[in-house]
N, C-alpha and C positions, 0 to 999 in steps of 0.2 A: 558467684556470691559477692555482693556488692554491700556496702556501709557506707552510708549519707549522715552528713549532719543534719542535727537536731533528732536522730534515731534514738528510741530508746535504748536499754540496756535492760534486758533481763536475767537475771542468774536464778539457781535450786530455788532460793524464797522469794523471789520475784523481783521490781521495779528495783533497781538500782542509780535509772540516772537516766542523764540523755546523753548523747556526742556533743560534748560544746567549740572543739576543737580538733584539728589533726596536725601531729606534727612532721614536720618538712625533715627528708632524707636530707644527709649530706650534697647528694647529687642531685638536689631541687626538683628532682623529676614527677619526685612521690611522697607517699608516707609511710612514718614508720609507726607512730604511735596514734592512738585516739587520746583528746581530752573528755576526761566524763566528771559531767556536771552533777553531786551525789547531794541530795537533802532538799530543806524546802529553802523558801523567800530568807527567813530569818538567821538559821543555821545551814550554810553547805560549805561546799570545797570541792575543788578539781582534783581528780586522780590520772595518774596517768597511766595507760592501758596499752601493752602491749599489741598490737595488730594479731600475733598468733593467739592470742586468747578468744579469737573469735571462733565460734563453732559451728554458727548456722544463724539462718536470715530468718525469721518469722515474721509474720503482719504487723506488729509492733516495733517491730525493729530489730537488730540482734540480739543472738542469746553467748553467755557466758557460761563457762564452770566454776565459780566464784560464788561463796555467800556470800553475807554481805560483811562476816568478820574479815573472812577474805579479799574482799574487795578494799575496804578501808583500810589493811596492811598496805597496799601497794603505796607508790610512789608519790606524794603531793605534788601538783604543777604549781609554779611559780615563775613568772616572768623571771626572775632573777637568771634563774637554772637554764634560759635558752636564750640569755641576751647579754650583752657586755653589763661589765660591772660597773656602778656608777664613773663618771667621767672625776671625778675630786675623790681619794685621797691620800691617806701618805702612810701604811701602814699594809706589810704584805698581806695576804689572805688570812695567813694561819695566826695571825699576831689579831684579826680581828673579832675572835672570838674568847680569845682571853682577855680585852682591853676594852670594855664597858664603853669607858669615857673617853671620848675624842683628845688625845694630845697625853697621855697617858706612857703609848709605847715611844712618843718622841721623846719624853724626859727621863724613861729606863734608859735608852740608848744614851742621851747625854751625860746619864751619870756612870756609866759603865764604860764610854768610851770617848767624853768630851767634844771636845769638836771634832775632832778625825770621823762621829760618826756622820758628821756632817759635811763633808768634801764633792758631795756632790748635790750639795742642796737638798738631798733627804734624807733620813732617817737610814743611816746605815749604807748611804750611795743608793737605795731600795728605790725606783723608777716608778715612784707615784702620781696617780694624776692622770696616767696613762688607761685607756682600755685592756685588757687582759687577754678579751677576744676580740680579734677584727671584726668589722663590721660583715665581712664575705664569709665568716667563718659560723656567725649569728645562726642556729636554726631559723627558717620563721615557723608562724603556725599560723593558718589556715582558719579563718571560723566567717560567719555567712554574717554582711555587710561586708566584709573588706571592698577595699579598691578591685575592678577589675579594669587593668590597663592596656591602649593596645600597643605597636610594636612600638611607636615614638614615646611612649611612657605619659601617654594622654588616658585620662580618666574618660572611662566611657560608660562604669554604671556600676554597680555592686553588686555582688555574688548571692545568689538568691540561691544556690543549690548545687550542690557538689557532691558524687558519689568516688570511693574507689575501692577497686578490688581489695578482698579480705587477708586475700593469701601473696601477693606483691604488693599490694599496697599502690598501684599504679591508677590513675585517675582512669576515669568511667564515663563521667558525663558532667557536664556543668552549666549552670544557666547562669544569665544577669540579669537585674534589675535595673530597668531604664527610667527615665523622667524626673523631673523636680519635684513634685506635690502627688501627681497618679501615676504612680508610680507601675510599670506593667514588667511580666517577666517573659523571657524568650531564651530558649535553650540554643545553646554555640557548638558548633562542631568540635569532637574534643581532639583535634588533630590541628586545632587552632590553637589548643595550647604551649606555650613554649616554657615555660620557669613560672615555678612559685615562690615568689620572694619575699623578700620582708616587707616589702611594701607594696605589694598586691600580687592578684593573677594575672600574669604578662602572658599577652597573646602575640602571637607571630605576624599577623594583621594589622591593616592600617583600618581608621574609621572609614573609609572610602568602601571598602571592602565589606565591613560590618554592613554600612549600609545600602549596598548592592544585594547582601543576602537577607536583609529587613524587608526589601521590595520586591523580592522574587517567592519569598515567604505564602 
């Protein structure tokens, strides 16, 4: 039982959405969630969907046990949630949801604890500025255009098609997209894959390679 992007989503009352995304295991090998794209042009939003809520594969694409009240509970995806926190600023996490206005928790701290709270150039010694998550530590996520790279981290086309298993979530099959303007597609051996990263499909292959099996094709 396989799950491709751009698949729909069916639940009990019907269309739900399509796969706009899948998110990357800790161990880059796989995925662990689907992104599902729910609504029309004007109004939607991504959910994020657990890979065991899948139940079975129909001509449309998969089906769920979710209405659609059910389905709108789940999770919102937000880049935020699977990438480091902005690189600028000076205020820990949980101070920034009580502190509206920018420079706010710096002037409580100064007046509560003067300069001392400033000994270390921030805000309580509090190490702002900094990323929160490494960048190795970033999930990525997976969605068709990405980069697909090969081993020396050379762009060699864009991801035209990607399935994977339902129940480990381990990739299945994948195609690229070649050319500058006519653009054509050609499916890769998925044993050519190496890491999904944050900044594309890395393949274990050089372009030498790639296009020794373009010609034998």
């Amino acid at each position: 039982m396989e799950v491709r992007l751009g698949a729909d989503v069916m639940g009990p009352d019907g269309n739900l959405g399509k796969v706009e995304g899948m998110i990357v295991n800790k161990r880059m090998d796989g995925v662990e969630d689907l992104i599902i794209h729910h609504g029309g042009l004007t109004s939607h939003h991504e959910h994020v969907l657990p890979l065991s809520y899948v139940l079975g594969i129909h001509d449309e694409g998969i089906q769920i046990n979710l209405n659609e009240t059910a389905f709108e509970d789940l999770e919102m995806f937000s880049e935020e949630g699977y990438r480091a926190r902005p690189m600028h600023y000076s205020a820990p996490p949980e101070a920034r949801d009580r502190y509206a206005v920018p420079g706010e928790f710096e002037a409580d701290v100064m007046v509560s604890q003067g300069q001392a709270g400033f000994e270390h150039e921030k805000p309580g010694g509090y190490p702002g500025g900094e990323q929160i998550v490494s960048e190795d530590q970033q999930l990525p996520v997976i969605r068709l255009g990405m980069d697909v790279l090969d081993v020396t981290g050379e762009k060699i086309g864009e991801l035209g098609e990607f399935e994977v298993r339902a129940d480990d979530g381990m990739p299945v099959r994948m195609a690229v997209r070649e050319g500058l303007i006519f653009k054509h597609s050609r499916e890769l051996p998925i044993t050519w894959l190496k890491q999904l990263a944050g900044d594309g499909v890395v393949l274990n292959v050089g372009r030498q390679e790639l296009e020794r099996d373009e010609r034998a094709a």
